[in-house]
C-alpha positions as CSV (number, residue, x, y, z in Angstrom):
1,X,16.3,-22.8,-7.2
2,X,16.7,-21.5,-3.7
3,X,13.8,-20.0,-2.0
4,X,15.7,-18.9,1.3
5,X,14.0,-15.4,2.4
6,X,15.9,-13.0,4.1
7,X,15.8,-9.1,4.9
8,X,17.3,-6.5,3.0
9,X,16.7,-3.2,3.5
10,X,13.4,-3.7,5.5
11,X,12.0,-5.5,2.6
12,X,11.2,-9.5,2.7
13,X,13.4,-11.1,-0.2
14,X,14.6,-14.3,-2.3
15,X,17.1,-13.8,-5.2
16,X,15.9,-17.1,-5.8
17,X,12.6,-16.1,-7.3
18,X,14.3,-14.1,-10.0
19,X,15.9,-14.7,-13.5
20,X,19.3,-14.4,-14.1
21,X,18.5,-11.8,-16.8
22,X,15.5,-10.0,-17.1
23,X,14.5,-9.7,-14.1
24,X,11.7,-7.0,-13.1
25,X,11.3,-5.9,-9.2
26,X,8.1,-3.8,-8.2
27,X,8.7,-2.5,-4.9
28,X,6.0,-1.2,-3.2
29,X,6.9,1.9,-0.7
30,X,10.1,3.0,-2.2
31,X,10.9,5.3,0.9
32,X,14.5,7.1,0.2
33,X,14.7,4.3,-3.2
34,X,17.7,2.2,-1.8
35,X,16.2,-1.5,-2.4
36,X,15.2,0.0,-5.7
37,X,19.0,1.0,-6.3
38,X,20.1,-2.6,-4.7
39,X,17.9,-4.4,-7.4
40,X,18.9,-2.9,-10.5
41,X,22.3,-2.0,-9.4
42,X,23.7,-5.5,-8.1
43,X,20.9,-7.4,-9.5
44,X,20.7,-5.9,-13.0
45,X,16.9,-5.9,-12.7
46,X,14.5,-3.5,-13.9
47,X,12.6,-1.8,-11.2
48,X,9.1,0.0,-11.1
49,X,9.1,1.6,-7.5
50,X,5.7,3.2,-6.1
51,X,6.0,5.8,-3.4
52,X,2.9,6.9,-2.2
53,X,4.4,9.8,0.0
54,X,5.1,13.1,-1.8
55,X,7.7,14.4,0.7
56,X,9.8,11.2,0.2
57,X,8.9,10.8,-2.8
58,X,10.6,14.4,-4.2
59,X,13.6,13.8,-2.9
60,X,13.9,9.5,-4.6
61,X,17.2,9.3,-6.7
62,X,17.7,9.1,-10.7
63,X,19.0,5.8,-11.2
64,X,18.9,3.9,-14.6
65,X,16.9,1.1,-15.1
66,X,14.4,2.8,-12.2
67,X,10.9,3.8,-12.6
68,X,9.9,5.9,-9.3
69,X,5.6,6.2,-9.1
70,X,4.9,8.7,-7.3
71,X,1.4,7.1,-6.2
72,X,0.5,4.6,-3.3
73,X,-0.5,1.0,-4.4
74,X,-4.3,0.0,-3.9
75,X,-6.9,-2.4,-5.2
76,X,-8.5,0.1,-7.3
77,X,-7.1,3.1,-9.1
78,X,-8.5,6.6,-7.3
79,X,-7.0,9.6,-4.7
80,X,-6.6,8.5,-1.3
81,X,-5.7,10.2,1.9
82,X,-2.2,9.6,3.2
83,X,-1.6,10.6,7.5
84,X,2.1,11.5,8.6
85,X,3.3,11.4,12.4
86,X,6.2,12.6,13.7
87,X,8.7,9.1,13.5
88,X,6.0,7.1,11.9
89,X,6.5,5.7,8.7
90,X,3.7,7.5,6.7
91,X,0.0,5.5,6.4
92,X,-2.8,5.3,4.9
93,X,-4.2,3.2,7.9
94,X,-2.9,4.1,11.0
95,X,-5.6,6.2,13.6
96,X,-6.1,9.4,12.8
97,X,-5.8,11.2,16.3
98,X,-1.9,10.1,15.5
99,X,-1.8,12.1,12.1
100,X,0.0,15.5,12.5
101,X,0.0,16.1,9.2
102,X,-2.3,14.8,5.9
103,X,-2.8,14.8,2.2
104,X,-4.6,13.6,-1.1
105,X,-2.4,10.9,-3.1
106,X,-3.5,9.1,-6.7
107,X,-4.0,5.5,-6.1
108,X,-3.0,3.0,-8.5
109,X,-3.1,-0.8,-9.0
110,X,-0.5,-2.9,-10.6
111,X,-2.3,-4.2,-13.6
């Protein structure tokens, strides 16, 4: 098995790690779902994809074999606050005097 690591689509990788069938992908931070649509479309795998950010989030494709979340991924299940700025990836950490924009998201954990 080959555990070379490489970028794809801004995401940290090895097709090594996964079955040749059966394969399930959780991506965290689907952003416009194309490593989502790489993994189940050229890797046959089924995919649970979280998204934290409702704006992004709305516009995610339908793809089979996809699950979008529309939730952000946390240690414990709740509502946290997510901050936008202008030609920032969305947060939940960044400062707040950078936030132009905020809102309430449902929190989830993956077990």
């Amino acid at each position: 098995m080959s555990l070379k690591f490489f970028n794809l689509l801004g995401h940290t990788f090895s097709q090594g790690l996964l079955p040749e069938v059966g394969s399930v992908v959780v991506d965290c931070g689907s952003n416009r779902g194309e490593f989502a649509l790489y993994c189940a479309k050229d890797l046959h795998a089924k995919v649970y994809s979280y998204e934290a950010d409702p704006e992004l989030a709305v516009a995610l494709p339908c793809v089979p074999d996809v699950t979008f979340v529309t939730a952000a991924v946390a240690g414990s299940s709740g509502i946290l606050e997510l901050r936008r700025a202008k030609g920032i990836c969305s947060s939940i950490r960044f400062h707040t005097d950078c936030a132009q924009s905020k809102s309430l998201v449902p929190a989830v954990t993956l077990d």
